[in-house]
N, C-alpha and C positions, 0 to 999 in steps of 0.2 A: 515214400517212393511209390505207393500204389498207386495217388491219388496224381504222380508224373505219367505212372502206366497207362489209366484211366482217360487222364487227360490228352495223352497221345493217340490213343487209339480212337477216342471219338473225334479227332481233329483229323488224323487221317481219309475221314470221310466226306471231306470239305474237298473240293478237285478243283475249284477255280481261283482263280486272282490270287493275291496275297497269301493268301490262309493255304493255298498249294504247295505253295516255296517252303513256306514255316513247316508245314506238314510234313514236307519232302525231310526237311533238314534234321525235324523230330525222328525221323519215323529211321532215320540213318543213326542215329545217337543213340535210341536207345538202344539197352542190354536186352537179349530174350533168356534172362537168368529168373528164374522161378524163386530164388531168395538170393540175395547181394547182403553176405556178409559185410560186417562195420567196417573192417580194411579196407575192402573195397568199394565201398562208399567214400570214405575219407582217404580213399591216395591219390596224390597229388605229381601226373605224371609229371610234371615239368620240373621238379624237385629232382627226380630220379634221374632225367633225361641229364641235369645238370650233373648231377654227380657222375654217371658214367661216362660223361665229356672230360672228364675232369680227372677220372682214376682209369680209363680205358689201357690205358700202358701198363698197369701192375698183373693184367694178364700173362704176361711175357715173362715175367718174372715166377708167378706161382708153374707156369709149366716148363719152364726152367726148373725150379728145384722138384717138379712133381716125375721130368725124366731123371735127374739124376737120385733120385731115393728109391725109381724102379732099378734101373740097370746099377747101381750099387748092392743094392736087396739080392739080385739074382750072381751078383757074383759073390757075395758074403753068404748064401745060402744053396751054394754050388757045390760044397763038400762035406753038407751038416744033413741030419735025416729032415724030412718034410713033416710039418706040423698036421696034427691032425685036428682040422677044422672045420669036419662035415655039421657040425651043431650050431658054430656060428655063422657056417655059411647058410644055413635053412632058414635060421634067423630072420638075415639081413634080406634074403628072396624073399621071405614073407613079407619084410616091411617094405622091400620094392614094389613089390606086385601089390599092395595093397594102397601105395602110394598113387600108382600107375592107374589105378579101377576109381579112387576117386577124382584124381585131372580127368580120368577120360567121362566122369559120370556131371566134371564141369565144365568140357568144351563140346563134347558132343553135341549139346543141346543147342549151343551159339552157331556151330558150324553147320548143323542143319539149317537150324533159321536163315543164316546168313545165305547157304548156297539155295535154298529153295525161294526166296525172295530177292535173290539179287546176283545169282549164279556164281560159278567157279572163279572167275576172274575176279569178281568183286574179294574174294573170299581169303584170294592169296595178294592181290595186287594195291587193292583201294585200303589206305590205314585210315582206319576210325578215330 
C-alpha cells in the first residue's frame, strides 16, 4: 500500500496530457489514512451495497419490535421500584466515549484532507 502512496504522489506532479487525468483520478481514490487496517483493505463495497439492497426492509421490522419492548418496559416498570444501574451505566459511557475518540481519531484525518484539498462540497456531496 505504500509503494500505491509513493507512486501517487510522485504522479501527482505530472500536470499535462495523460499522466493529468490518471493523476487527477489517483489523487481522488486515494485514502489520507496513515495505516489501513486488513478489513479495510479487503472490503469489497459492492458486496455490501448488494446486501443492503437486498435486506433494507428488515429495518422496519427491528424498529418495530425496538418501540414496542420500550413502551412495553415502561409500562411493566410503571409500579415496580427503579433499578439501580449507576455502575453499568459508567460502564457502557466509558465504552461509548471511548468508541467515539477512536472513529473520531479515524475520520478526522480524511475529513481534513478532503476539505483542505478539495473543499466542503466535495466532502459531503462527491462519493468516492
Amino acid at each position: 500500500m505504500l509503494e500505491i502512496a509513493k507512486n501517487a504522489t510522485d504522479a501527482i506532479g505530472a500536470t499535462t496530457g495523460a499522466a493529468a487525468t490518471a493523476t487527477t483520478m489517483d489523487h481522488l481514490m486515494m485514502p489520507n489514512y496513515s495505516y489501513i487496517f486488513k478489513f479495510e483493505d479487503e472490503f469489497e463495497h459492492t458486496d455490501a451495497k448488494i446486501w443492503f439492497n437486498r435486506y433494507w426492509t428488515g429495518c422496519f421490522y427491528y424498529v418495530g419490535i425496538y418501540m414496542l419492548v420500550i413502551f412495553t418496559g415502561q409500562q411493566l416498570m410503571a409500579n415496580r421500584p427503579r433499578y439501580e444501574l449507576r455502575g453499568p451505566l459508567i460502564c457502557w459511557n466509558l465504552m461509548l466515549a471511548t468508541f467515539s475518540v477512536i472513529g473520531a481519531c479515524r475520520t478526522i484525518p480524511e475529513l481534513v484532507y478532503v476539505t483542505r484539498h478539495f473543499g466542503i462540497y466535495h466532502s459531503v456531496c462527491v462519493p468516492r
